[in-house]
C-alpha positions as CSV (number, residue, x, y, z in Angstrom):
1,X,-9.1,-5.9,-12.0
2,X,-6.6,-3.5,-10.1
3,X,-7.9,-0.3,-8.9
4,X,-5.7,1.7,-11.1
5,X,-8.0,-0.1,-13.3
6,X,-11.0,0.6,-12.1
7,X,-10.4,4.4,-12.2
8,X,-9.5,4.5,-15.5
9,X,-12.6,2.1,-16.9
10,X,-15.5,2.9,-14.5
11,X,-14.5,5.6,-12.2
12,X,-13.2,8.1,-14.3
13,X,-16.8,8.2,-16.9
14,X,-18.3,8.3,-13.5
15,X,-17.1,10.7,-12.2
16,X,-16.9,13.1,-15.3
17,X,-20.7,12.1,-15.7
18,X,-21.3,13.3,-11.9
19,X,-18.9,16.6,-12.2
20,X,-20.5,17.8,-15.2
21,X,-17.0,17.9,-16.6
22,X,-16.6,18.2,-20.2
23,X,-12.7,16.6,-20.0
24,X,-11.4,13.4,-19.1
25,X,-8.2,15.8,-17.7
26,X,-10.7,17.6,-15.6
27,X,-11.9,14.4,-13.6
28,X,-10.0,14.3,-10.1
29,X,-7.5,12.1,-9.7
30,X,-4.6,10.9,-7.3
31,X,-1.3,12.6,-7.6
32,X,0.8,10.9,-5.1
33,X,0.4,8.8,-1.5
34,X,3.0,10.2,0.9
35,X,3.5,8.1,3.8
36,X,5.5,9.3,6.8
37,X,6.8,8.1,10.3
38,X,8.1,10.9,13.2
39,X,11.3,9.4,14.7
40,X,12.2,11.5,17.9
41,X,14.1,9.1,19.2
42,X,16.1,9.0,15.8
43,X,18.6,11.6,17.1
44,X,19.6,9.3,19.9
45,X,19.5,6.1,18.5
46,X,20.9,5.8,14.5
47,X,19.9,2.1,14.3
48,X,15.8,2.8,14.5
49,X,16.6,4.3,11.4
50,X,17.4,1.6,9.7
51,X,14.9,-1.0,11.4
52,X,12.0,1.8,10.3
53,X,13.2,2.1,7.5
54,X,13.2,-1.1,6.5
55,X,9.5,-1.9,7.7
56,X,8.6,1.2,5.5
57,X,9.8,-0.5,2.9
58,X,8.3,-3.4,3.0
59,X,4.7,-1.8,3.8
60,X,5.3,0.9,0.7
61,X,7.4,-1.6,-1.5
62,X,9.9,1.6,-2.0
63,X,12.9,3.0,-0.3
64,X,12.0,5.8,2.3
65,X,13.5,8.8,2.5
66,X,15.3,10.3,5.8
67,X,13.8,14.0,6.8
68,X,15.9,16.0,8.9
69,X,14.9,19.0,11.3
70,X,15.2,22.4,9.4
71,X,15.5,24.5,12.3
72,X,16.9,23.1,16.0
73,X,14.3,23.9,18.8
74,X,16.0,23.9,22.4
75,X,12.3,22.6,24.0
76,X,12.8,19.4,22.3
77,X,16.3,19.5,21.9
78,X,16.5,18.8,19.3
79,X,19.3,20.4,16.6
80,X,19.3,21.9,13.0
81,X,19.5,18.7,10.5
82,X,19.2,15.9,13.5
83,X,16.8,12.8,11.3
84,X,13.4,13.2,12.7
85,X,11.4,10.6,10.5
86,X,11.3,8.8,7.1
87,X,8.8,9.8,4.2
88,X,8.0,7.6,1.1
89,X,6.0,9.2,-1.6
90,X,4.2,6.6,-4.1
91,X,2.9,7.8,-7.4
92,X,0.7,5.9,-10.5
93,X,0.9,2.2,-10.2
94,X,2.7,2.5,-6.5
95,X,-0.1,4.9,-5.2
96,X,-3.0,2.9,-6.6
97,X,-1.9,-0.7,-5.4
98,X,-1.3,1.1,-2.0
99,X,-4.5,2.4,-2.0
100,X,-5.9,-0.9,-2.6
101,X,-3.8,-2.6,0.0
102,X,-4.9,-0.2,2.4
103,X,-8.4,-0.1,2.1
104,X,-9.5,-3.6,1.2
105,X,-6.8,-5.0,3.9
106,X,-5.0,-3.0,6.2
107,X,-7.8,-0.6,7.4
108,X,-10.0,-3.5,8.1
109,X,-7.7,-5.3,10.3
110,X,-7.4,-1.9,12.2
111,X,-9.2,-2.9,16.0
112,X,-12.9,-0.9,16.8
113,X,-12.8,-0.2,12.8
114,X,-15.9,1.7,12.3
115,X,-14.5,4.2,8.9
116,X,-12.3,6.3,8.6
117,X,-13.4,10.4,9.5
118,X,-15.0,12.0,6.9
119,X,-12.7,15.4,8.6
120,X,-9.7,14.5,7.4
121,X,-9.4,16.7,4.4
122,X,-7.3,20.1,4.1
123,X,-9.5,22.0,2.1
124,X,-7.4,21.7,-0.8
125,X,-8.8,18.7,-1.9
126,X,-5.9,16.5,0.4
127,X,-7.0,13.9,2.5
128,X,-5.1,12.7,5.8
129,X,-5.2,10.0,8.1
130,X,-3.0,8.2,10.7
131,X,-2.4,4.8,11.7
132,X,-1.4,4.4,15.4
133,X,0.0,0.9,14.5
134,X,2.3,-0.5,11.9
135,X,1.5,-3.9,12.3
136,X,-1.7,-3.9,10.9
137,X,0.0,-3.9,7.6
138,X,0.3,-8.3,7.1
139,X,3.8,-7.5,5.6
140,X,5.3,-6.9,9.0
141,X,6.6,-9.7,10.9
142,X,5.4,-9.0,14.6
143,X,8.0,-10.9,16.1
144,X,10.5,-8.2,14.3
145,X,9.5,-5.3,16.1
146,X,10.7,-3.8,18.6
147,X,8.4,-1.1,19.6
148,X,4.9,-0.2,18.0
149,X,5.2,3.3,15.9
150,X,2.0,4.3,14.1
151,X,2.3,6.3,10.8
152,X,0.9,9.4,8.7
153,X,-0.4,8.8,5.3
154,X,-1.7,11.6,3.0
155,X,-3.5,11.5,0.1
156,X,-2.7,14.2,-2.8
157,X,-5.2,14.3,-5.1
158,X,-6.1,16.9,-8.5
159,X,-9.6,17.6,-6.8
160,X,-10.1,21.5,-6.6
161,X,-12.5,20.9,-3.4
162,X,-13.1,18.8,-0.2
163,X,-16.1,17.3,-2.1
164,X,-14.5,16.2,-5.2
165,X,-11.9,14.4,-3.6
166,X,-14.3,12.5,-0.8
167,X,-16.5,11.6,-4.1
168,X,-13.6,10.6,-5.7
169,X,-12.0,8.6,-2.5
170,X,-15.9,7.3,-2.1
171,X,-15.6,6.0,-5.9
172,X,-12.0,4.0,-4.7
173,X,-13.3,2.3,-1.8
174,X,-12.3,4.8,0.9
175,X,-14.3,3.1,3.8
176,X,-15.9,6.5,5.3
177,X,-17.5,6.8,9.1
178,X,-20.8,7.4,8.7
179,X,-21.5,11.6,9.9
């Protein structure tokens, strides 16, 4: 059984059980997984671009988007619409094997694993966490890279609160740090 799933057979009357929610529409739910990588040395070298952009997609299984600077700032020097990193967002099917990828495989291969912080969230129900390495992902062919970038990934989810989106992470498989 897939996580996407899961949700939708167990999670979902679970949750709506837990919430005292009268609607299957008012359980929380994941919107989208955005996953990014900063490239300041982008605006020097154009080739990174592609090689990153190429290990994005094969973590993500989709093509990455290139994110430019909106403003230039002279202490980095760096200049208005110079690329500055890649962003891939993953919704339905996408997000929820991702998900599953990540927290049955990737984040367990991290080194001194112990969970992930519970104080990742934005107060809007958002959850964030970096990953200082690529090549935890099994995808990535070590012998390929040439220097180790880690990465940003966010997850968007309905949840009007902190607590309804860790429950509902919790519910996933979100491997948590104990508090």
């Amino acid at each position: 059984m897939t996580l996407l799933e899961k949700y939708r057979k167990e999670i979902v009357p679970e949750l709506k059980k837990e919430l005292g929610v009268k609607s299957v529409m008012a359980v929380p739910r994941v919107v989208k997984v955005v996953v990014s990588v900063g490239l300041k040395e982008a605006k020097d070298d154009k080739k990174i671009i592609d090689v990153v952009g190429e290990q994005l997609e094969i973590i993500t299984g989709q093509k990455p988007k290139l994110t430019r600077a909106k403003r230039s700032i002279a202490g980095f020097k760096l200049g208005k619409g110079q690329p500055i990193g890649l962003v891939v967002t993953l919704r339905g099917e996408r997000a929820f094997a991702f998900l599953e990828k990540l927290f049955k495989i990737v984040l367990p291969r991290v080194r001194d694993f112990s969970g992930v912080s519970p104080y990742g969230f934005d107060g809007q129900g958002n959850y964030s966490l970096g990953i200082s390495e690529q090549i935890v992902f099994s995808e990535i062919d070590f012998s390929k890279i040439d220097k180790v970038r880690g990465l940003e990934i966010t997850i968007v989810t309905s949840a009007k609160n902190d607590e309804e989106a860790k429950l509902l992470l919790i519910k996933l498989g979100m491997p948590f740090a104990k508090e």
